[in-house]
C-alpha positions in Angstrom: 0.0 0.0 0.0 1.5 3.4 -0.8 2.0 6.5 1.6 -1.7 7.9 -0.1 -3.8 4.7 -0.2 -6.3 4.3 2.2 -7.9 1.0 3.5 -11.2 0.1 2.1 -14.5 1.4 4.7 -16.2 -1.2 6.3 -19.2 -1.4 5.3 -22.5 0.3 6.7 -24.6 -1.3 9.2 -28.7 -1.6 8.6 -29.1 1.7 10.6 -25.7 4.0 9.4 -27.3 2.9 5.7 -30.8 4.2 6.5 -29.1 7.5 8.2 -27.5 7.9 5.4 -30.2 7.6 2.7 -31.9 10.4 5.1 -29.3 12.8 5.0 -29.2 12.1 1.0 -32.5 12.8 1.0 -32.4 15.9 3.4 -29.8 17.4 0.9 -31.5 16.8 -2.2 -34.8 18.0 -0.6 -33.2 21.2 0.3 -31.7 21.9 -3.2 -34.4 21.3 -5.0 -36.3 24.1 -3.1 -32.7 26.6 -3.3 -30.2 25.4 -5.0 -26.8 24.8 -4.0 -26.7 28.0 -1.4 -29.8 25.7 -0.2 -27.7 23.6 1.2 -26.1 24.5 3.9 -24.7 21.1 6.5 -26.5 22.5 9.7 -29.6 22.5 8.1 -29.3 19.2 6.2 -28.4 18.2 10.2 -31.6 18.9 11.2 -33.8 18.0 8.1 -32.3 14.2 9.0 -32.1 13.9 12.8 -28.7 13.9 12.9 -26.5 15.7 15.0 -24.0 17.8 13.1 -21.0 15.9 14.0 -22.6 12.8 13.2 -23.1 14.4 9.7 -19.8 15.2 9.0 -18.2 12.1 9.6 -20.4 11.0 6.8 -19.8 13.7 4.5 -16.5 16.1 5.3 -18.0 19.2 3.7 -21.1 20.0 1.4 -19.1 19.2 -1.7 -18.4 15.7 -0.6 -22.5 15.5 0.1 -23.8 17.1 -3.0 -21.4 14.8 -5.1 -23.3 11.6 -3.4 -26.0 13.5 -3.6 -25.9 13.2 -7.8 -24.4 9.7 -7.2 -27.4 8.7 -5.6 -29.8 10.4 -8.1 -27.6 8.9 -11.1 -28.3 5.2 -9.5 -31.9 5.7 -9.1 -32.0 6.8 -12.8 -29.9 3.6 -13.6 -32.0 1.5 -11.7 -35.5 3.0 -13.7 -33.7 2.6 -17.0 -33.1 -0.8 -16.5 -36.8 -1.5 -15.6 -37.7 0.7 -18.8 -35.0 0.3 -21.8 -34.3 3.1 -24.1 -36.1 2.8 -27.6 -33.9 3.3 -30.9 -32.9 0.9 -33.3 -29.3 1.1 -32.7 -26.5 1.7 -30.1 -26.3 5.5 -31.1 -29.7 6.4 -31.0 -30.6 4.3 -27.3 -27.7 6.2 -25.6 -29.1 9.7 -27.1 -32.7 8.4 -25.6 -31.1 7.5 -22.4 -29.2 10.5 -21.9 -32.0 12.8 -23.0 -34.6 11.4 -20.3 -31.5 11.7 -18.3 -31.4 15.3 -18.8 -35.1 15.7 -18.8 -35.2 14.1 -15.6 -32.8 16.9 -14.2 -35.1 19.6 -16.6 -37.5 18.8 -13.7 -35.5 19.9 -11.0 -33.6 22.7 -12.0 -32.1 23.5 -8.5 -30.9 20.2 -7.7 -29.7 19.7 -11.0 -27.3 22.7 -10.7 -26.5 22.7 -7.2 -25.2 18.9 -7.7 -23.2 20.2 -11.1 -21.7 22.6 -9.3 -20.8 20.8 -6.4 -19.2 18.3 -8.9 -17.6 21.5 -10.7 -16.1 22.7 -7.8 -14.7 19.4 -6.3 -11.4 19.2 -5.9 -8.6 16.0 -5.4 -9.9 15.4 -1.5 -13.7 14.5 -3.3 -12.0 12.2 -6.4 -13.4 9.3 -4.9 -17.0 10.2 -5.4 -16.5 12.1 -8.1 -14.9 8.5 -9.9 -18.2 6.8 -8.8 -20.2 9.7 -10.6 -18.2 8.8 -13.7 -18.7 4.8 -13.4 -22.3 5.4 -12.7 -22.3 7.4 -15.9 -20.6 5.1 -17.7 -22.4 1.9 -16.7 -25.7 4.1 -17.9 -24.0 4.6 -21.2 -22.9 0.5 -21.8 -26.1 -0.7 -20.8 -28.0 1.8 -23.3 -25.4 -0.1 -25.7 -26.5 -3.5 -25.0 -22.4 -4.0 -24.0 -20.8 -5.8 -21.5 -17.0 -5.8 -22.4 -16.1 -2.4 -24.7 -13.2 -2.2 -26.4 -10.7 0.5 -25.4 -12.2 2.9 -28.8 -15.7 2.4 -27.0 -14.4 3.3 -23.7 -13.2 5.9 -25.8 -16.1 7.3 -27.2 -17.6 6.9 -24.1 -15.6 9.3 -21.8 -15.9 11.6 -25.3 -20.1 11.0 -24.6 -19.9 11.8 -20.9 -18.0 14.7 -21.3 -20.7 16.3 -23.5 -23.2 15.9 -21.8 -21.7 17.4 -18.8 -20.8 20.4 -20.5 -24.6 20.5 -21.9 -26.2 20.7 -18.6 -24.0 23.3 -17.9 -24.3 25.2 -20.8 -28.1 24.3 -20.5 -27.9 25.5 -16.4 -26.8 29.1 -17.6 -29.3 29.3 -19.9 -26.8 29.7 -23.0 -28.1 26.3 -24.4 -31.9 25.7 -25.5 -33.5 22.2 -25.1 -33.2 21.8 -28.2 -29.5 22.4 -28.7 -28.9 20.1 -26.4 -31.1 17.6 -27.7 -29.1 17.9 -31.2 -25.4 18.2 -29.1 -26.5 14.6 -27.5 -27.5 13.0 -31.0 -24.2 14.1 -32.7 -21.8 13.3 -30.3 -23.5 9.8 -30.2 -22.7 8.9 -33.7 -19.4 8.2 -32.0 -20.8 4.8 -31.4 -21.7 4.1 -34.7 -18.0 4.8 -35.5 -16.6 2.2 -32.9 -19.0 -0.2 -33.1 -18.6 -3.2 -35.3 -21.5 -4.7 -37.0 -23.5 -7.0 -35.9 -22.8 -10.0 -37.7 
């Protein structure tokens, strides 16, 4: 083990699990009525019973909790999508569906949507962690949308290449220098990368 690895956390019991998914759920009740100057860890503290220490042993500052925050959202959405399959005859097109009711999803709640891309814009090397398991989440979104289970490294490629844009487009959407639409069309093109890595089927 190097001088910056850390041993693995033990897992959560029954109860730290279920104090946890109410603090997640504290947060992202607060942001979606203010935004990300909503949140603010005293009053998360008290939205989930828990005493403010108790809070920050679970999540060092409100970066580190906004980040789950999206994490959590992002597997919720993953676990919907998997119960309803995007439409779309081929690899391209189901990823543009997936990510548009992705983004349509967060169209509903504007202030959670940017308080948790700006927490994840702001986070810096001490919040990598979560900020990797944003990323896989994103990615195992993406390759099930694909119908893939072992991409080659130009898929993984495209991929990152996918992710990328639509992060910038809820941004771009977020400040209000992007329309709907724009994204809509962004999404599409950039997913013709698949077509492009993708061999056909036989």
């Amino acid at each position: 083990m190097t001088a910056e690895a850390k041993p693995a956390s033990p897992p959560l019991t029954e109860r730290q699990e279920a104090r946890r998914r109410r603090i997640l759920h504290a947060s992202a009740q607060l942001a979606s009525r203010g935004g990300f100057e909503a949140v603010q860890m005293r009053e998360v503290a008290e939205a989930a019973g828990v005493a403010l220490g108790t809070l920050y042993r679970y999540f060092p500052s409100k970066i580190h909790l906004l980040v789950a925050t999206m994490q959590d959202q992002l597997q919720h959405m993953h676990g919907t999508l998997r119960k309803r399959p995007p439409a779309g005859d081929d690899a391209a097109a189901r990823v543009a569906d997936t990510l548009m009711r992705a983004f349509r999803a967060m169209q509903r709640e504007p202030h959670l949507a940017d308080a948790m891309v700006r927490a994840l814009t702001f986070a810096d090397r001490s919040v990598s962690p979560e900020v990797d398991t944003v990323s896989r989440i994103t990615t195992a979104i993406i390759l099930d949308s694909m119908g893939l289970q072992h991409p080659t490294p130009e898929q993984l490629s495209a991929v990152r290449v996918i992710e990328h844009t639509w992060h910038s487009a809820l941004i771009t959407w977020l400040s209000g220098r992007a329309s709907i639409a724009q994204v809509k069309i962004d999404i599409e093109t950039v997913c013709r990368l698949i077509d492009v890595t993708t061999p056909d089927a036989p």
